[in-house]
C-alpha positions as CSV (number, residue, x, y, z in Angstrom):
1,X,91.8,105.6,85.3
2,X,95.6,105.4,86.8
3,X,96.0,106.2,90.6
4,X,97.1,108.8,92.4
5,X,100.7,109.6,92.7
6,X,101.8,111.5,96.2
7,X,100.8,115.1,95.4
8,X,97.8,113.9,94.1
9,X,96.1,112.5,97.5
10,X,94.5,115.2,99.7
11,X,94.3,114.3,103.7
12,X,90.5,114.3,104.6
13,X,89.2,113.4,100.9
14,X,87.0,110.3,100.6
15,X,87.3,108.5,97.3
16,X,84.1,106.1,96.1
17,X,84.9,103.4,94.3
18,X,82.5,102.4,91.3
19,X,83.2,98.7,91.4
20,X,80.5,96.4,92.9
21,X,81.0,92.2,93.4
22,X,78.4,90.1,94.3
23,X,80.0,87.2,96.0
24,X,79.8,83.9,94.7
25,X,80.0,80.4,96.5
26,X,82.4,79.8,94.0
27,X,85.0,82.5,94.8
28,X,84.7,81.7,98.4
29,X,85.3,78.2,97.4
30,X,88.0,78.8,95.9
31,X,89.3,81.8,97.8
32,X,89.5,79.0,100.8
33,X,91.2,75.9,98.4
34,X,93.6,79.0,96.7
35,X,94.5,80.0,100.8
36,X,94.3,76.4,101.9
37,X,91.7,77.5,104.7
38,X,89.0,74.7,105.5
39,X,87.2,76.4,108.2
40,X,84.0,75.1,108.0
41,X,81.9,77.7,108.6
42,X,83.0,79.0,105.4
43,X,82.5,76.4,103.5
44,X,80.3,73.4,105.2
45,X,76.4,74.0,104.9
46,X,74.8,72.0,108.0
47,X,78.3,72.9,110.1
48,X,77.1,76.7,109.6
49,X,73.6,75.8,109.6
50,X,73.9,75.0,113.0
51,X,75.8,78.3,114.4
52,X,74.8,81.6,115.3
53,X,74.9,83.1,111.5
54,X,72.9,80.3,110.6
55,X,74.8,79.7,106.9
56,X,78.6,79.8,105.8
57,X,80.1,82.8,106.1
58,X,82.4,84.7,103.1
59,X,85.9,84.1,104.1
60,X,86.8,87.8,105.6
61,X,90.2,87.8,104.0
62,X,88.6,87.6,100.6
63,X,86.3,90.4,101.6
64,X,89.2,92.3,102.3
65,X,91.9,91.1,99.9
66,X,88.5,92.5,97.4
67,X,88.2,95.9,99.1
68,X,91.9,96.1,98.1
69,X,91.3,95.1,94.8
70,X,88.4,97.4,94.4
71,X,90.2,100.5,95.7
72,X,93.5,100.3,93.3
73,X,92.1,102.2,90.3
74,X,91.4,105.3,91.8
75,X,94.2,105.2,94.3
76,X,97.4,103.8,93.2
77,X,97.2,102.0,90.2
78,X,100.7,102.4,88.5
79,X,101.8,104.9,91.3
80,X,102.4,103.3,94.1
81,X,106.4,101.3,95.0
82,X,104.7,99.3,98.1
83,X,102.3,98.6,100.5
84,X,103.8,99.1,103.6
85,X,101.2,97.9,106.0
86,X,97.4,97.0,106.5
87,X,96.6,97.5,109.9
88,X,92.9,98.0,112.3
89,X,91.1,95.1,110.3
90,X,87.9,94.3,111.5
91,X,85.1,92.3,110.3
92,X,82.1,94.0,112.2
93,X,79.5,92.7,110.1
94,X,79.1,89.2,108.0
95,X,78.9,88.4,104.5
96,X,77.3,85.9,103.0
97,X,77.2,84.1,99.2
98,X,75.1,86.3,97.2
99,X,75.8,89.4,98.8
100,X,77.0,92.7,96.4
101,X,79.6,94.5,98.1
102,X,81.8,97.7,97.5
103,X,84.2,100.0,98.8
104,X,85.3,103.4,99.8
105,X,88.7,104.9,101.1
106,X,89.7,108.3,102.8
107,X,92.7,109.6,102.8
108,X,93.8,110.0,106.8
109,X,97.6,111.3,106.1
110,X,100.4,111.7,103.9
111,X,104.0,112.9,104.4
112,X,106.9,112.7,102.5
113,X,109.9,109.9,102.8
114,X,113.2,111.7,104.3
115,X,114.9,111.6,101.4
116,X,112.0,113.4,99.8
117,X,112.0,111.4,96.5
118,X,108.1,109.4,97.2
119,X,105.0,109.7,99.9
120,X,104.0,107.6,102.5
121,X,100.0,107.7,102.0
122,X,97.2,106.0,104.6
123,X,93.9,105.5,103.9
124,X,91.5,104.1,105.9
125,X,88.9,101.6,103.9
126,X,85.1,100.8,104.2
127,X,83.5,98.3,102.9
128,X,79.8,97.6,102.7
129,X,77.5,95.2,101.7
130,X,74.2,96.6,99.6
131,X,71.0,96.1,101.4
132,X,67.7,96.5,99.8
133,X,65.6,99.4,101.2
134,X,67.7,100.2,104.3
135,X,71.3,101.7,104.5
136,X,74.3,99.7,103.5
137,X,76.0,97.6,106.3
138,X,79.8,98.3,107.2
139,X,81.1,94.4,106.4
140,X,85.1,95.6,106.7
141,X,87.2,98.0,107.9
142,X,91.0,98.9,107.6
143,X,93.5,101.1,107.4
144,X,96.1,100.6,105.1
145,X,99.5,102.3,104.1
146,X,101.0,102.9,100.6
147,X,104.9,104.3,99.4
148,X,103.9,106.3,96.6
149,X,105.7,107.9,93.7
150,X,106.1,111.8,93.2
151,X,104.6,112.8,90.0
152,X,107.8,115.5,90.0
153,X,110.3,112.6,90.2
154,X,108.8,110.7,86.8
């Protein structure tokens, strides 16, 4: 499916996102090695063992950097010039290897460049991690803010 281009997005409308990841020791692995982060709480056993969440954390960057990656398709995938910003993270809740995530974004506002010739489009994104029997838990949160292209101007 190919994003949305500027006329497209509707202020107020929440998109879902049909992509799910579990996450992996590996990708967190190499997540950190890629980002050359060697906290180790994410990625030393008896170090995280030993602290309040009791096992290594998923490195929140990944989580988020994957929210991103989730949310593309169905927002601005092959319409968008930019991302301006991302702004308001926050990591209220862990994640942990093994844990299926996925994402959701709604569209806060939109207005048009002063030239008029694209669309400046936030969204503010959710992301949750599946739990079994009881309601998802909010693992990530930010807003973030896209240049988009005019689908009058193509």
């Amino acid at each position: 499916m190919a994003g949305l281009y500027y006329e497209e997005f509707t202020v107020g409308e929440t998109i879902e996102h049909p992509r799910r990841r579990t996450v992996s020791e590996s990708d967190n692995q190499t997540f950190c090695d890629m980002t050359m982060n060697q906290q180790p709480l994410h990625l030393d056993a008896d170090f995280a063992a030993d602290t309040d969440f009791g096992a290594r954390l998923v490195n929140g960057l990944y989580t988020m950097s994957l929210a991103v990656g989730m949310s593309i398709p169905e927002t601005t995938d092959g319409t968008i010039v930019a991302n301006l910003s991302y702004d308001s993270v926050q990591h209220p809740n862990p994640v942990f290897h093994g844990d299926t995530i996925y994402a959701e974004t709604t569209v806060t506002s939109k207005r048009e460049t002063s030239d008029g010739e694209r669309g400046i489009v936030e969204m503010h994104v959710e992301t949750y991690k599946v739990e079994d029997g009881t309601e998802d838990t909010l693992v990530c949160e930010f807003d973030r803010t896209a240049l988009s292209l005019k689908e009058e101007n193509q």
